[in-house]
C-alpha positions in Angstrom: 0.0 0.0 0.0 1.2 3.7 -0.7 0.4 6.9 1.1 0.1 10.0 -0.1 3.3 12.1 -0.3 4.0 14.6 2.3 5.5 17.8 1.7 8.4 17.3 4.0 9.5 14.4 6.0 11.6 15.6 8.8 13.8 12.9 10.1 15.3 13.5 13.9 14.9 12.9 17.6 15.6 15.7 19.2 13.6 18.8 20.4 14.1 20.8 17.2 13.2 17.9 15.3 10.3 17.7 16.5 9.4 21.7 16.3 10.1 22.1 13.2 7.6 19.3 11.8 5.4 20.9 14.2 5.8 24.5 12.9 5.9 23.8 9.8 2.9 22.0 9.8 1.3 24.9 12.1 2.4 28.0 10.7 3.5 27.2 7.3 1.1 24.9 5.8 3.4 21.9 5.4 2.0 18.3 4.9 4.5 16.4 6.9 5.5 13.6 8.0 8.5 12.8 11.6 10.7 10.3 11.2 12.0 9.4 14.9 12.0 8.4 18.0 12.0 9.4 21.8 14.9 8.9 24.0 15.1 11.4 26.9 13.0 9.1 29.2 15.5 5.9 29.0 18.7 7.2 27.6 22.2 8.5 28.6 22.0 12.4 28.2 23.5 13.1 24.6 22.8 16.3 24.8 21.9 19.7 26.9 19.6 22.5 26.0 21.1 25.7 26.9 20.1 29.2 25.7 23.7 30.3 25.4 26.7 28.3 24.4 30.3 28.9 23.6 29.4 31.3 20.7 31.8 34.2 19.2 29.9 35.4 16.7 27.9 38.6 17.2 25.3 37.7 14.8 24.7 34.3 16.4 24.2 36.3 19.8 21.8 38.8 18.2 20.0 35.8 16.5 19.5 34.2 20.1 18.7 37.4 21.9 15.6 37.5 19.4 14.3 34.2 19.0 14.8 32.6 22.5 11.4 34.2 24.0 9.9 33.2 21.3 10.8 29.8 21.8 10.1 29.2 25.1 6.8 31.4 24.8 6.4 28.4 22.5 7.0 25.5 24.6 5.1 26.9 27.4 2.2 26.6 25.7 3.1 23.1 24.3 4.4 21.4 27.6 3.0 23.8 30.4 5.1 25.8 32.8 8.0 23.2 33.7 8.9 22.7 29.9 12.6 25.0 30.9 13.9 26.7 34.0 16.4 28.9 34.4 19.9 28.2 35.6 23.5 29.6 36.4 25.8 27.6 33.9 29.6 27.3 34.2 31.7 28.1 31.4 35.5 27.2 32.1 38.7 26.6 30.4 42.9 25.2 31.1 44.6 26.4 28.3 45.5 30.0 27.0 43.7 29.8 23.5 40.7 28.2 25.6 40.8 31.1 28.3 40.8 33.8 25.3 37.6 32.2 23.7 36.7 32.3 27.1 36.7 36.0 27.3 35.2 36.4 24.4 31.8 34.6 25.4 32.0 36.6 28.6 32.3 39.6 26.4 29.6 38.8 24.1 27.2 37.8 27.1 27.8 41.1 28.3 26.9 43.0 25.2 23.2 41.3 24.9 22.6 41.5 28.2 23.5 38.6 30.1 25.0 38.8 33.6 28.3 36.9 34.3 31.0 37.0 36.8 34.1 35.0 37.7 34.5 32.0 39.3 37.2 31.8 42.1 40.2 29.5 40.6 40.3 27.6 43.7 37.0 26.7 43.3 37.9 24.7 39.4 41.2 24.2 40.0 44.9 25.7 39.5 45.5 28.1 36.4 41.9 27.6 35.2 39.4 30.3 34.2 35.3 30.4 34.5 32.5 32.7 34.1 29.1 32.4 35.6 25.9 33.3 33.3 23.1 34.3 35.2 20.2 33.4 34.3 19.7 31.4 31.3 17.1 28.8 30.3 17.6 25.2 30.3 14.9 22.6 28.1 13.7 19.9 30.5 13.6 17.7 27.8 11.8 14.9 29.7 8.7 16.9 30.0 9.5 18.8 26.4 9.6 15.2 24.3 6.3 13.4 25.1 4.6 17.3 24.9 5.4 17.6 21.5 4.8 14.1 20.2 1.0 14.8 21.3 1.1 18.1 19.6 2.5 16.3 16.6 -0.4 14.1 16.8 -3.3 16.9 17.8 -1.3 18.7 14.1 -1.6 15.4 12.1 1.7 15.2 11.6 2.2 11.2 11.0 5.1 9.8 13.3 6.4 7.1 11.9 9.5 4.4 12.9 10.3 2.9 9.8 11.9 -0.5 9.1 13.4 1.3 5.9 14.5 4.8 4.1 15.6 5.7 1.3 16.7 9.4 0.5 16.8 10.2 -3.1 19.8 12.1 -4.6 17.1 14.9 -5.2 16.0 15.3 -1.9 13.0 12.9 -2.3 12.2 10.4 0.5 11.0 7.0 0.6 9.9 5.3 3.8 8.5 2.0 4.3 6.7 0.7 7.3 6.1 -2.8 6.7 4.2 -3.1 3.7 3.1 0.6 3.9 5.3 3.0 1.7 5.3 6.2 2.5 7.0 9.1 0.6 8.1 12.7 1.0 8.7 15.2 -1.6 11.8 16.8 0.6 13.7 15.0 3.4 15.3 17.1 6.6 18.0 15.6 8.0 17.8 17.6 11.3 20.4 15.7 13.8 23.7 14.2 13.4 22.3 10.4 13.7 19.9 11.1 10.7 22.7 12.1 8.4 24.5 9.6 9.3 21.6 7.1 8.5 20.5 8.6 5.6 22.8 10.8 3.6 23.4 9.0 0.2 27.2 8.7 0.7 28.1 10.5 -3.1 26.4 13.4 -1.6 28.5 13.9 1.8 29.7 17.8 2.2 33.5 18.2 2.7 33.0 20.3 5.3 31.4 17.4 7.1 33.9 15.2 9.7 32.5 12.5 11.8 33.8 12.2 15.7 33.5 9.4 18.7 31.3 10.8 21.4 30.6 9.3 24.8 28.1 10.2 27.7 29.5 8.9 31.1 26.9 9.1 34.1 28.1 8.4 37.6 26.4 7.8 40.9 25.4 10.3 42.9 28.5 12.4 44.6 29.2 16.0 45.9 27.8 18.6 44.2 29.6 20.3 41.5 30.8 24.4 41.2 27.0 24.7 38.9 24.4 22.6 38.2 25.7 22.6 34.1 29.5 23.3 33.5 30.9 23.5 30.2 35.0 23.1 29.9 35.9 25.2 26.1 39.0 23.3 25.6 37.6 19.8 25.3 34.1 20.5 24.3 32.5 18.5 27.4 29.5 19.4 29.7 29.1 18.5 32.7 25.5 18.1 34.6 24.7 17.3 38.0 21.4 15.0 37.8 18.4 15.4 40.2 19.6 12.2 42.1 23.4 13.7 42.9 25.0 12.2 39.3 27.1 13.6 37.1 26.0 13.2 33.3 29.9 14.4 31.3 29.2 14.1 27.6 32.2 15.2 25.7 34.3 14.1 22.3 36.5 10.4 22.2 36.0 7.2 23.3 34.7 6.0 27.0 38.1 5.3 28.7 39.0 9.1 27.5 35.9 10.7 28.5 35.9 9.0 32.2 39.4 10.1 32.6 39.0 13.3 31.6 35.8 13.5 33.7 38.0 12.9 36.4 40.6 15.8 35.8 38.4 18.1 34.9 36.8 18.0 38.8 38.9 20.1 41.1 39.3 17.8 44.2 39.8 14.6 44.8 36.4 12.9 44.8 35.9 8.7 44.5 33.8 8.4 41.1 32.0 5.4 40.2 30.0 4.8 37.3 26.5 4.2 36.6 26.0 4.0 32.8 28.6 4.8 30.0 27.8 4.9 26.2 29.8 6.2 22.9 28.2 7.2 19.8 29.2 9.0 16.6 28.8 12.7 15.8 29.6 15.4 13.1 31.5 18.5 13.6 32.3 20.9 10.9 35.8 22.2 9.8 35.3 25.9 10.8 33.3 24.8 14.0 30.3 26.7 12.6 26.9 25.4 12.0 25.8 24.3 8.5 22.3 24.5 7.2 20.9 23.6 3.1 20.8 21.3 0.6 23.4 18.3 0.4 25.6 18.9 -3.2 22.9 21.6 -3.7 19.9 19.6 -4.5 19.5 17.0 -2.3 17.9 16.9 1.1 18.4 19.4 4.0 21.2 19.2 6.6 21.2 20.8 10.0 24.5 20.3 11.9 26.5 22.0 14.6 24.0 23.9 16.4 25.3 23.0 19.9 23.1 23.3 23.0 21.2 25.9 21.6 19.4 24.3 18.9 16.1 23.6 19.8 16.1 27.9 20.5 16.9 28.8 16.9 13.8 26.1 15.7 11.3 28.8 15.1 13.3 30.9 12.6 14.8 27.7 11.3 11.6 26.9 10.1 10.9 29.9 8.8 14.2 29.9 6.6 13.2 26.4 5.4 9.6 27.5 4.2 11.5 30.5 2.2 9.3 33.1 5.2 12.2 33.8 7.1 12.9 37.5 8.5 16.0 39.1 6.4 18.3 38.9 9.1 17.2 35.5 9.5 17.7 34.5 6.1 21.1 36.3 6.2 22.1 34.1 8.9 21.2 30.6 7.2 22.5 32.1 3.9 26.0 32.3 5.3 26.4 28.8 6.9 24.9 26.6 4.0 26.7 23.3 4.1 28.3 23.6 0.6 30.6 26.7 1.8 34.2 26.6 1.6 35.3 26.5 4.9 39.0 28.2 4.2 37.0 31.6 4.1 36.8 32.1 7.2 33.6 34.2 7.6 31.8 32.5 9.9 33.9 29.8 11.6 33.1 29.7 15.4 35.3 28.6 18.3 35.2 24.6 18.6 37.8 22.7 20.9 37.8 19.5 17.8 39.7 21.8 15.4 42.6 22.3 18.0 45.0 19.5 18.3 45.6 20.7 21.8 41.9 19.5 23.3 42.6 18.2 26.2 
């Protein structure tokens, strides 16, 4: 049996994912169809939804300083009053080039009106820099995920877990669930796992690299300098869990991210772990984020957003349903995936394109 074709299928698991099949469905009109699942309810965290991240650009700040009420306006409404909070984040950093992006952040913070202030050194360790950001919204993505798949289903937008895809070199998509095909005129690949799944390999971006990451999650222990800490010069977070745990999630294999977990803590604390798993990511070569078509016609990439993805969802949508604001479209015009990273114009701090990542 075949379905009718959707406008979009929109193939992720995460938070913005799932947004944009919803507000594109919404707001823009689009027949669509989710490809995903949920995993915030029995998974290792992967990932952290912050409103800020370790962002140098000024016109990624300015971006976020717009849309993030919007956002959460948003998922108020979706997932009630507990769907974010706000919290006082740790940003911190060992080595020289680290503690100069460092600065920076601090510096942009500043500018759009976010409060920080230093951390005491003896409170993260010896030669180490941090700034506190006051203040800023974290997703609580165990209430945010089931929310949206019922507004997905009160929209109409068909959920489906297929048992196989195929992405056309045109952006087309084909999805079969059992004997049920079901077919998309344009595919969005909207997370890393997706474009790993699905890209057709001929049609893979140079400026695409893939990378080991691991999520380690001990048992509960003394509490850390902030609920969510963030250490620049390996890319990891760090989150203290309701139950005491720490949740790191940062780049290599698990024997290098529970070692490093262990010198990035300032004391001398007994850690013993609870879960571990290691998964594969992207990163790009300029450490910016890369939006478009894959070779130019195929289907739509998202990549490299960092913790503040699901925020940038609602203009994200807009860009991909050609209504987006012109500052907005400037933005997503300047990172499509097909640029040529050796300009330079919007590469963005990232610890994977220094050798010295600790």
């Amino acid at each position: 049996m075949t379905a009718e074709a959707a406008d979009l299928a929109i193939f992720g698991s995460s938070p913005l994912s799932r947004l944009l099949a919803g507000l594109l469905r919404q707001v823009h009109g689009k027949s669509v169809v989710f490809v995903g699942a949920s995993h915030a309810r029995y998974r290792l965290p992967r990932e952290i939804d912050l409103s800020v991240g370790p962002i140098t650009r000024p016109e990624s700040w300015a971006l976020l300083d717009e849309i993030v009420p919007e956002t959460t306006r948003l998922l108020s409404k979706i997932a009630g009053r507990h769907a974010w909070h706000h919290v006082d984040p740790v940003f911190f950093a060992d080595a020289q080039w680290a503690q100069e992006a460092l600065g920076h952040v601090q510096h942009m913070a500043n500018a759009f009106g976010i409060a920080t202030e230093m951390v005491a050194p003896s409170k993260l360790g010896r030669d180490r820099a941090g700034i506190r950001l006051r203040d800023v919204v974290r997703l609580q993505r165990p209430i945010i995920e089931p929310a949206l798949d019922h507004w997905l289903d009160e929209l109409g937008v068909l959920r489906l877990q297929p048992d196989r895809v195929e992405i056309e070199p045109g952006g087309s998509a084909g999805i079969w669930v059992g004997e049920t095909e079901y077919s998309a005129r344009h595919a969005v690949l909207a997370d890393d796992a997706a474009i790993i799944a699905h890209l057709p390999l001929p049609q893979w971006p140079r400026l695409l690299a893939r990378r080991a990451m691991s999520s380690v999650l001990t048992t509960p222990t003394e509490p850390l300098v902030a609920k969510i800490m963030a250490h620049l010069d390996s890319g990891t977070l760090l989150a203290q869990q309701d139950e005491g745990g720490i949740a790191a999630i940062g780049p290599g294999d698990l024997g290098s991210a529970a070692a490093r977990l262990s010198r990035l803590l300032a004391d001398d604390r007994q850690l013993q772990q609870a879960g571990q798993v290691s998964y594969p990511t992207l990163v790009t070569a300029d450490g910016a984020p890369a939006f478009g078509k894959a070779a130019g016609i195929g289907a739509d990439i998202i990549i490299g957003l960092g913790p503040t993805g699901t925020f940038i969802a609602p203009a994200l949508a807009r860009w991909l349903a050609g209504e987006a604001a012109p500052n907005e479209d400037s933005w997503f015009g300047e990172r499509l995936v097909g640029r040529d990273s050796s300009q330079n114009s919007v590469a963005e701090f990232h610890p994977s394109l220094r050798r010295t990542a600790a």
